[in-house]
The first five atom37 places (N, CA, C, CB, O) and aatype in JSON, in Angstrom:
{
  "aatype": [20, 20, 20, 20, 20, 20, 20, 20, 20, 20, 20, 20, 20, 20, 20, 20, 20, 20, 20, 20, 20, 20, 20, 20, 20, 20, 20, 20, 20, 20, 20, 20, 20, 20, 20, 20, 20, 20, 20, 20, 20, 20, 20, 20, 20, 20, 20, 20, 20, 20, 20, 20, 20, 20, 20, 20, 20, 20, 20, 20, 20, 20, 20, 20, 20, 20],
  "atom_mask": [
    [1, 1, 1, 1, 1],
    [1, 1, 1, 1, 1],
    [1, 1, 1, 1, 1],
    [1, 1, 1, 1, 1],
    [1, 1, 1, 1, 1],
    [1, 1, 1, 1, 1],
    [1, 1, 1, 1, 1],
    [1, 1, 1, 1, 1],
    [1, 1, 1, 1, 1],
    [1, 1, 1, 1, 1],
    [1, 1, 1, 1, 1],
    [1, 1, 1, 1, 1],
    [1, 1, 1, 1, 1],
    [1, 1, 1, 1, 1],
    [1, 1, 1, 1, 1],
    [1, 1, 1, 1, 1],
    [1, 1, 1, 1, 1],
    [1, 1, 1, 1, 1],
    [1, 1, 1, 1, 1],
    [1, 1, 1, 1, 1],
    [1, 1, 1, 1, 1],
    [1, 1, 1, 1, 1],
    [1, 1, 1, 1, 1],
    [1, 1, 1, 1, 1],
    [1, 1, 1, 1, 1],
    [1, 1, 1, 1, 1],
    [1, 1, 1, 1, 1],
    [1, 1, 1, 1, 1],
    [1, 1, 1, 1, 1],
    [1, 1, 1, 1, 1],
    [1, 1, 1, 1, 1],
    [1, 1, 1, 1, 1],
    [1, 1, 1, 1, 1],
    [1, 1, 1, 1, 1],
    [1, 1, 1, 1, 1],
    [1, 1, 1, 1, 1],
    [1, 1, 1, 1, 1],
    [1, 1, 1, 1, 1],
    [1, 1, 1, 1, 1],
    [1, 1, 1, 1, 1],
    [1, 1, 1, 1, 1],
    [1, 1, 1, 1, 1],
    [1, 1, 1, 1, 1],
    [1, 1, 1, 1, 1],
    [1, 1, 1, 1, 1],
    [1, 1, 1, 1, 1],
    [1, 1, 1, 1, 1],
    [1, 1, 1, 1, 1],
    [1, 1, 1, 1, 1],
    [1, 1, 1, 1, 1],
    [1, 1, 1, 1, 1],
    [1, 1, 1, 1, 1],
    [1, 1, 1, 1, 1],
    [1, 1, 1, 1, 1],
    [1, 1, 1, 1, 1],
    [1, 1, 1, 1, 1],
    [1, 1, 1, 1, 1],
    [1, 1, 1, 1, 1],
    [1, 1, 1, 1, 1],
    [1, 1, 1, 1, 1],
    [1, 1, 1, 1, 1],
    [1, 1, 1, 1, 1],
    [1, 1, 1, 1, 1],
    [1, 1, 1, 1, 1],
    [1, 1, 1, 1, 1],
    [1, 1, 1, 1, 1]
  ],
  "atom_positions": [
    [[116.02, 27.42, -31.77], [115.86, 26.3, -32.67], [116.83, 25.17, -32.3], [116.08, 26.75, -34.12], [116.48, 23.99, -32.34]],
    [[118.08, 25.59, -31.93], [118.87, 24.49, -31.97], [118.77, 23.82, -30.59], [120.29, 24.87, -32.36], [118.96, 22.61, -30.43]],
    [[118.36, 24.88, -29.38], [117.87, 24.15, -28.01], [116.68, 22.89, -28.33], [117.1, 25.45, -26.92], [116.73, 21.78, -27.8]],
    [[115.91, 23.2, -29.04], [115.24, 22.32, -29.3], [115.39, 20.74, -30.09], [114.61, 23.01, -29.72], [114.92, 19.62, -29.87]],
    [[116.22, 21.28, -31.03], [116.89, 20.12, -31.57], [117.54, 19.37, -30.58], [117.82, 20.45, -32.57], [117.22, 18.19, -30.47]],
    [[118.43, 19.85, -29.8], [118.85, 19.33, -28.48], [117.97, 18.56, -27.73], [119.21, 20.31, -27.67], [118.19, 17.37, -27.52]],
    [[116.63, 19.33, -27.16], [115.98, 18.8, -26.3], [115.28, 17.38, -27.01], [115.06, 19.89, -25.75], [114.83, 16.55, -26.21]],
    [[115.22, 17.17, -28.05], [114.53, 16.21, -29.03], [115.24, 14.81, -29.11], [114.51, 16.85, -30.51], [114.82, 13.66, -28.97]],
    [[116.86, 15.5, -29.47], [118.05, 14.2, -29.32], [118.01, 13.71, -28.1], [119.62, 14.59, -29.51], [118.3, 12.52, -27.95]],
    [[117.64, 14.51, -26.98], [117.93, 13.79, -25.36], [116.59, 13.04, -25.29], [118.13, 15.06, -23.78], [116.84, 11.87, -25.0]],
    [[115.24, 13.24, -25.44], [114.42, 12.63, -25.15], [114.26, 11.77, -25.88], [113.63, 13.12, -24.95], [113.26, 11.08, -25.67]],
    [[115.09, 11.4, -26.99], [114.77, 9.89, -27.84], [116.16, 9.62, -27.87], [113.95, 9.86, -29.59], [116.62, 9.63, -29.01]],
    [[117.04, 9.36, -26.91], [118.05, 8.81, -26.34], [119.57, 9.01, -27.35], [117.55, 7.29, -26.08], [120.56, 8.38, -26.99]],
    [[119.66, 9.89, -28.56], [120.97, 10.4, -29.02], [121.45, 10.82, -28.0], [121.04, 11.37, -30.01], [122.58, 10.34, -27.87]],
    [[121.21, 11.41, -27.25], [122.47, 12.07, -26.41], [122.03, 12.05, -25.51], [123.06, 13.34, -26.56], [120.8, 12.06, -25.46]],
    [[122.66, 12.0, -24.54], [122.6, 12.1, -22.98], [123.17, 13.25, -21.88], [123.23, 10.97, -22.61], [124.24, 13.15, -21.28]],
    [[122.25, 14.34, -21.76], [122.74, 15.13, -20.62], [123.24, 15.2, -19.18], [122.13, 15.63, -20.54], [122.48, 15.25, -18.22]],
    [[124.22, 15.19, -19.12], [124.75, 14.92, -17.84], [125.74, 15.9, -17.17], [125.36, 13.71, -17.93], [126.91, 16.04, -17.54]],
    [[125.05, 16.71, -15.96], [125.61, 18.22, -15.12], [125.86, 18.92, -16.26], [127.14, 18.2, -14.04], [126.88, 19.59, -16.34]],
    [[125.03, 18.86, -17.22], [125.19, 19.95, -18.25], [125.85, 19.69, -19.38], [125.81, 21.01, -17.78], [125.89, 20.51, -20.29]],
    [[126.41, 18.59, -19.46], [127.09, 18.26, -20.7], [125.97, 17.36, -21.83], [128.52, 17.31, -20.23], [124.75, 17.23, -21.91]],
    [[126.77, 17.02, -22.34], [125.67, 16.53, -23.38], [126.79, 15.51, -24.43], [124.77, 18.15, -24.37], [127.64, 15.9, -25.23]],
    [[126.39, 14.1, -24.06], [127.26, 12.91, -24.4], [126.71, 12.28, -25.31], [127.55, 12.0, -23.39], [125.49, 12.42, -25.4]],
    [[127.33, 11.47, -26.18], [127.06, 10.63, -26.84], [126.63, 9.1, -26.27], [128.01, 10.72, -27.57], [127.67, 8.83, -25.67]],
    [[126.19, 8.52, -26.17], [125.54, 6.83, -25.72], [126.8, 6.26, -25.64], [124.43, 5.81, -26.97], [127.43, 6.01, -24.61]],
    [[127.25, 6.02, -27.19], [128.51, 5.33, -27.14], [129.94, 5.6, -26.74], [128.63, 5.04, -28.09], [130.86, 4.78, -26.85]],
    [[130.04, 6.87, -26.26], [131.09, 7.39, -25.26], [130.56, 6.8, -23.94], [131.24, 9.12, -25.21], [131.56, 6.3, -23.43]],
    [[129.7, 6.63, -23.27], [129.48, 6.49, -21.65], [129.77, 5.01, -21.7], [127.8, 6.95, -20.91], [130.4, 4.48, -20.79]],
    [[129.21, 4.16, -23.01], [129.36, 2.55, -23.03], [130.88, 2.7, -23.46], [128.23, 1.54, -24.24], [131.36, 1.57, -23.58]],
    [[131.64, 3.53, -23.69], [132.89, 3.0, -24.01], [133.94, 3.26, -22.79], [133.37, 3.65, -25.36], [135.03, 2.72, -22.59]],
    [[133.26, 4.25, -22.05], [134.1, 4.62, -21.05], [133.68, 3.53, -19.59], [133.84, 6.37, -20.83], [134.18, 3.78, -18.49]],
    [[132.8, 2.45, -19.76], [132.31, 1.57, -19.07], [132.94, 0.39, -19.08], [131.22, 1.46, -19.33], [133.07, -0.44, -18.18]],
    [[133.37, 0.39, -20.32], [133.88, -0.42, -21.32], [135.7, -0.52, -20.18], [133.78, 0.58, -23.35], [136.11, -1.43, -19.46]],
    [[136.36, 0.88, -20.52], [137.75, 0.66, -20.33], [137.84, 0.81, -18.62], [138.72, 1.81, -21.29], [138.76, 0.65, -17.81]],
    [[136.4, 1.23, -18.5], [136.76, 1.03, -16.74], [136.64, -0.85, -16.01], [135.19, 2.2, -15.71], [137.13, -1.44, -15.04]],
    [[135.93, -1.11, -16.87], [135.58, -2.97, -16.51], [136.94, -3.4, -16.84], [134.21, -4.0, -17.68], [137.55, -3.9, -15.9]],
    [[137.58, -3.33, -18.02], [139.41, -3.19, -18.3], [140.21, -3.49, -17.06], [139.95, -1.5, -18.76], [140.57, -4.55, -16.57]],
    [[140.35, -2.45, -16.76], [141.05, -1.68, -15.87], [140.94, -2.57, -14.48], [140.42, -0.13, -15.81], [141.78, -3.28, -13.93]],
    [[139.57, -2.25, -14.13], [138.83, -3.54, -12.81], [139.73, -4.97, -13.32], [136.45, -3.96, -13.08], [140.63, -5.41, -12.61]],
    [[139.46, -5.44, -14.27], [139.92, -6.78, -14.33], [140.99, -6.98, -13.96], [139.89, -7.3, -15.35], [141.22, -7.66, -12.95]],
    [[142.21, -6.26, -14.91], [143.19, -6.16, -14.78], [144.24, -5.86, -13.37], [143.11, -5.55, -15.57], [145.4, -6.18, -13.09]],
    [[143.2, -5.13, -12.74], [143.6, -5.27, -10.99], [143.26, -6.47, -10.28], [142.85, -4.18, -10.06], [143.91, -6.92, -9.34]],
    [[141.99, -7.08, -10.89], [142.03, -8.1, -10.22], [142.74, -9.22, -10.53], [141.06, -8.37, -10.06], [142.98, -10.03, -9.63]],
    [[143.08, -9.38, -11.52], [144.12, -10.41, -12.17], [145.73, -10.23, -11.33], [144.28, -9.96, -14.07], [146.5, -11.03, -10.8]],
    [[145.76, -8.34, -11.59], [147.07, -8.4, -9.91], [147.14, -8.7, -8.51], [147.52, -7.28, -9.48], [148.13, -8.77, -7.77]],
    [[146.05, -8.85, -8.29], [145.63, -9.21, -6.77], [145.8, -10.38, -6.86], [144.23, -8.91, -6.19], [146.21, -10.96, -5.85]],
    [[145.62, -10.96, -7.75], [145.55, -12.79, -7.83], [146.72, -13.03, -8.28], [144.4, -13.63, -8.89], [146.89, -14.25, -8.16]],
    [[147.89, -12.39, -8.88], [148.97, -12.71, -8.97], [149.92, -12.23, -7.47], [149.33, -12.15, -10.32], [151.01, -12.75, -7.21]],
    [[149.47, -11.49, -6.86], [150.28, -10.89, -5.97], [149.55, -11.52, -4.79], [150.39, -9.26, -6.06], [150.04, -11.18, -3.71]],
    [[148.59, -12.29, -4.72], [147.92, -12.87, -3.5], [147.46, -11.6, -2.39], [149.06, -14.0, -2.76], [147.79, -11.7, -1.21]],
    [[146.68, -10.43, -2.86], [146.15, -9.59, -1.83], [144.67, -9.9, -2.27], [146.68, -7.93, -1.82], [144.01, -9.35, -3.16]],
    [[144.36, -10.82, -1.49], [143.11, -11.08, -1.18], [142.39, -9.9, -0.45], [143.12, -12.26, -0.43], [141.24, -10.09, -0.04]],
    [[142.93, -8.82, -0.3], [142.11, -7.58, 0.44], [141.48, -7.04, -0.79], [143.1, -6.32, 1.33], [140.31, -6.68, -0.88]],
    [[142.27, -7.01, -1.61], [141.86, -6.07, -2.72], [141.21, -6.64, -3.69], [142.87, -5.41, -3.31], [140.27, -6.11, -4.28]],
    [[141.75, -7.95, -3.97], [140.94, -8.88, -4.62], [138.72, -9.05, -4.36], [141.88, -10.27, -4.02], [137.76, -9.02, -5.13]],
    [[138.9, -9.2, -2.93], [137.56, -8.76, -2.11], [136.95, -7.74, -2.49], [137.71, -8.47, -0.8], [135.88, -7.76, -3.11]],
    [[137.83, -6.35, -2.02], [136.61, -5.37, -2.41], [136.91, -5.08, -4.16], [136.69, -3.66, -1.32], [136.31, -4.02, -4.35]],
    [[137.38, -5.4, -5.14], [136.94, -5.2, -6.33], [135.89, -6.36, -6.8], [138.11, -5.07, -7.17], [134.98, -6.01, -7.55]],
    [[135.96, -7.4, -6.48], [134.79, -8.25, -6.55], [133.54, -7.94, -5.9], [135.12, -9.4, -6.12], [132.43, -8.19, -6.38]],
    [[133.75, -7.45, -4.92], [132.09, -7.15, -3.98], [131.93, -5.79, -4.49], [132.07, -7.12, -1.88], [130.78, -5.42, -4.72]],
    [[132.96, -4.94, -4.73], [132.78, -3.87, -5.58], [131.34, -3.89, -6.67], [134.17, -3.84, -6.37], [130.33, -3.18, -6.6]],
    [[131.67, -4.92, -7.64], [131.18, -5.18, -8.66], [129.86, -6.06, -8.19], [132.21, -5.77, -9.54], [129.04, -5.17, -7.95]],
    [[129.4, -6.94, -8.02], [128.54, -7.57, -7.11], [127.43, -6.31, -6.69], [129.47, -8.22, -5.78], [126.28, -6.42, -7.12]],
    [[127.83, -5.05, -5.8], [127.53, -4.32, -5.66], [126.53, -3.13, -7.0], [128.57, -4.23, -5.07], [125.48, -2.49, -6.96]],
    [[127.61, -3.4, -8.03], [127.1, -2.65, -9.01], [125.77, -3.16, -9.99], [128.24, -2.42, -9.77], [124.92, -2.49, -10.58]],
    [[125.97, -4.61, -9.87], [125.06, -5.33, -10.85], [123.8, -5.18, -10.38], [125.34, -6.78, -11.07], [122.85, -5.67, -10.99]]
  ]
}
């Protein structure tokens, strides 16, 4: 019974299975969330510290992702 309840939440998008786990929506958007953070925030050091190397690949990084 409760596999099923499961299988019901994943196919109308409550939860999301992933390698076996089983997530909430708004955990994966939040953990998207503090990784874009994080990205910025390096790139804001690259631009204070002038490493245009790194500055590059976190921008084409992203470029990449969209």
């Amino acid at each position: 019974m409760a596999a099923k309840a499961i299988e019901m939440a994943v196919n109308e998008g409550h939860l999301i299975k992933e390698d076996g786990i089983l997530l909430n929506p708004n955990t994966i958007k939040l953990v998207k969330e503090i990784e874009e953070v994080n990205r910025q925030h390096l790139i804001d050091n690259a631009l204070v510290t002038g490493n245009q190397k790194l500055f590059m690949q976190l921008t084409t990084q992203r470029e990449e992702i969209k």
